[in-house]
N, C-alpha and C positions, 0 to 999 in steps of 0.2 A: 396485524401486530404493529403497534406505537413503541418507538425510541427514549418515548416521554419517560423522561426520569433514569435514564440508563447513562453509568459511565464510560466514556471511551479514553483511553490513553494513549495518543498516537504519537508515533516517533516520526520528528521530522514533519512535524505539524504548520510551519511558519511559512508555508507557500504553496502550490503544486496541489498534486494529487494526494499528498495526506491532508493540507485545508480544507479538500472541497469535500472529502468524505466527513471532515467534522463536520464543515455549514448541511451538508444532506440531513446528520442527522438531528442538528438541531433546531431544524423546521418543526422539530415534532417535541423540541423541548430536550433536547437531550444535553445532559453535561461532559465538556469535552475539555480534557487535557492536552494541550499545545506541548509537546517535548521536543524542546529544539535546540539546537546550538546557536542560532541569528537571536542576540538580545539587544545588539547595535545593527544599523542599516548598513547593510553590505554594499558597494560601490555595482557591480553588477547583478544583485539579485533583489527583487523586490519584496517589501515584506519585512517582517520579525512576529517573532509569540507573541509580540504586544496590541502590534495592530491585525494580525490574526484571530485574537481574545476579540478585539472588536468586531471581526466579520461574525464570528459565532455570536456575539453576542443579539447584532444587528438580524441574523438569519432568526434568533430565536431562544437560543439555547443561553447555556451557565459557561464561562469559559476558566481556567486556570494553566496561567501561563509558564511554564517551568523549563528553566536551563537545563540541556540536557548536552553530554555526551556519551554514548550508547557503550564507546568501549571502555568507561569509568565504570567498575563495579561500584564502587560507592556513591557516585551519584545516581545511579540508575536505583541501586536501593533505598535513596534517601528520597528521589523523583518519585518512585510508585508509593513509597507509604505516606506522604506528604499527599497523595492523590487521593491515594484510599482515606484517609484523614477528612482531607479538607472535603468532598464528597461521600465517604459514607461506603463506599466500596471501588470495587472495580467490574465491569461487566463485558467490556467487548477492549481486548489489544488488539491494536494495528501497526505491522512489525514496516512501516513503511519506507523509513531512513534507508539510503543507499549509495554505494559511491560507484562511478563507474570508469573504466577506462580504455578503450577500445583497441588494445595495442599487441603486437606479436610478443612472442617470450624476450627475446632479444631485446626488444623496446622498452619494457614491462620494467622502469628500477621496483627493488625491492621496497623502498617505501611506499611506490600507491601498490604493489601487492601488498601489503601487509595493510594497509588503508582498508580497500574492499575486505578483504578478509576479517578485519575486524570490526567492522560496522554489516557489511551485508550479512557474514554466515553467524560471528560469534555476538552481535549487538543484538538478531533478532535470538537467538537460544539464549542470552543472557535478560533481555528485558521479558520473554515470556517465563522465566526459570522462577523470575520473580513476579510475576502478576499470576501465577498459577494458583499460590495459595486465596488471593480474593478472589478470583475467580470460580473456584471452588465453591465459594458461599457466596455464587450468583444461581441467580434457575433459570438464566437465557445467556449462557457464556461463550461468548467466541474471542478466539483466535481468528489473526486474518491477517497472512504474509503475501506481501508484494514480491511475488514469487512465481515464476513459469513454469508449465508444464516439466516433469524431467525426461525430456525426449533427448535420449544419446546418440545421436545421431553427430558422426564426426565435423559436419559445417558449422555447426555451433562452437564446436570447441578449437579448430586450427585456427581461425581466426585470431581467437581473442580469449585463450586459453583463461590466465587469470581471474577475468572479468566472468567468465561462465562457471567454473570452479567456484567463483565465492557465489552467485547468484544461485544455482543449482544449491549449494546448501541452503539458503533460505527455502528452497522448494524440498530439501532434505526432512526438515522440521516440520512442515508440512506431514508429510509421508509418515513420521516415526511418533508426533506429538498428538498425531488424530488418532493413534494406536492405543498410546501409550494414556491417553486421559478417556477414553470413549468410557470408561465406566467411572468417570468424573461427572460425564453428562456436561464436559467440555469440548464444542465445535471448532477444529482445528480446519484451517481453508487456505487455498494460493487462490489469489485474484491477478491475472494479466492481462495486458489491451491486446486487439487484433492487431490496431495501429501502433505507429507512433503518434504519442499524447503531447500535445504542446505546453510543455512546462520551460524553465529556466534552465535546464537539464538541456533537453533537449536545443535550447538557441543557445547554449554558449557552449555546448561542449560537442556535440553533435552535427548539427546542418544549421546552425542559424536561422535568418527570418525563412529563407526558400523551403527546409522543411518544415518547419512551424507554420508554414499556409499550408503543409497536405498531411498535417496531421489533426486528429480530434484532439478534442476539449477537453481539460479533467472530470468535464461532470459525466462523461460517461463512466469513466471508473467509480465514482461516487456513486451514481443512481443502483450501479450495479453492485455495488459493497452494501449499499442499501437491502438490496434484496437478499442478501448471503443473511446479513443482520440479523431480517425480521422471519428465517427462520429455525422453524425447531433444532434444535442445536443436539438431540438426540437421533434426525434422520439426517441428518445435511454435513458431514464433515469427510475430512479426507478427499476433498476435489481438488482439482487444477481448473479455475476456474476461466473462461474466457469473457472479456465484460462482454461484449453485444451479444453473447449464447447465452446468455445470463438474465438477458433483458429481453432477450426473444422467447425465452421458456415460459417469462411471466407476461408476456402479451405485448410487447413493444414490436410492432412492427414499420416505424417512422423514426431511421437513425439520421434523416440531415439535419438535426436541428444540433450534432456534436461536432459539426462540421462545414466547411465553406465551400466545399467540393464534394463531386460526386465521389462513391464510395471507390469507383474504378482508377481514381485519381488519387487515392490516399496511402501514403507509404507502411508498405506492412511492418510490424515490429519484427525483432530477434525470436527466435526460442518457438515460433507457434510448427506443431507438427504437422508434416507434408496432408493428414487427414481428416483437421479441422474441421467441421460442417462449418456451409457457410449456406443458409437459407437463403430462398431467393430476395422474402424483403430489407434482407441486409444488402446482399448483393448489388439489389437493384436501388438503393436508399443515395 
């Protein structure tokens, strides 16, 4: 199955891992909506929707670049039907926008709580609430939240309470919205890295350049959203998806090309449970 001619509307498009899931699929021709907040260059973060419209373009595909803020009801509704419009429908949401903050309760003020909380849990229930009707009148529809497993296991949560609360609901919607539309013949999915992914995220707010060399590349999360994409959207919803089991189901068994170190050297991410499968040509990759 080809992406050719399918629209994606991705939140939080203008850099990172929701870019490179547009440039995947518009190798294959696909039209991709840019929804982002960056429409000026940001002093530390690389990028805007504008010169993102260009990478998709340059990959292959149709791009439309659209200011977005995820916890404006009104531009989020004026954002997807300006989509559906200006392309013709909608076929695949990607709930990718996210804030994060790694901090104990004490730490935590209530403005970046209410930050996460409004962009990770109620931006993706708010931006799918409204692309469910085009998607409805798609016949290869997905959902697809930037979202981990929900495994409650308390190391997750003493930490960094907040930041797992609001993340966990993205993976919430997952769980309720693959229920709640299966007889939509709408594919509802969470996609998470093994690792940590070397984005802008992770160097400015996390470990800088030293973990940004032992983490992989966005395009693994890309090749692997690819695969969620191109299928049937009638057998394949309601997963917690992990990218490299993802890519090893469909025959990928050579992951150093996501990375600059061996796999025994790469920082695992938050959120994956204690009984992950980890095959051995990952392992050994």
């Amino acid at each position: 199955m080809s992406l050719k001619g399918r629209v994606l509307f991705i939140t939080g498009g203008s850099r990172g891992i929701g870019l490179e899931i547009g440039k995947r699929a518009a190798k294959d021709g696909a039209k991709v909506v840019l929804a982002a907040k960056t429409a000026e260059p940001h002093p530390k973060l690389p990028g805007t929707i504008y010169t993102a419209a260009d990478e998709i373009i340059e990959a292959g595909g149709e791009a439309l670049p659209l200011v977005l803020d995820v916890r404006d009801e009104k531009n989020v509704i004026d954002a997807i039907e300006q989509s559906a419009s200006h392309f013709g429908g909608i076929d695949i949401c990607v709930n990718n926008a996210s804030a994060i903050s790694l901090t104990s309760t004490p730490d935590t003020d209530m403005k970046r709580y209410d930050l996460m909380h409004q962009i990770n849990g109620r931006g993706t229930y708010l931006v799918s609430k409204y692309c469910i009707p085009h998607l409805k009148r798609s016949n290869k529809a997905h959902i697809l939240n930037l979202a981990p497993p929900l495994d409650m296991e308390p190391k997750w949560f003493g930490p960094h309470l907040a930041y797992t609360m609001a993340k966990f609901t993205m993976s919430m919607c997952v769980l309720g919205m693959a229920e709640e539309l299966k007889s939509d013949g709408i594919a509802v999915n969470g996609l998470w890295p093994r690792t940590a992914i070397a984005t802008a995220a992770v160097k400015n707010v996390l470990g800088g350049e030293e973990l940004m060399s032992i983490s992989r590349t966005p395009e693994i999360m890309a090749d692997a959203a690819y695969e969620i994409f191109t299928k049937d959207p009638a057998e394949f919803s309601g997963n917690f998806c992990i990218d490299d089991l993802i890519l090893h189901e469909a025959g990928i068994t050579d992951f150093s090309k996501y990375a600059d170190v061996p796999f025994s050297e790469l920082a695992l991410d938050f959120f994956l449970p204690d009984d992950t499968p980890l095959p051995l040509e990952i392992k050994n990759s």
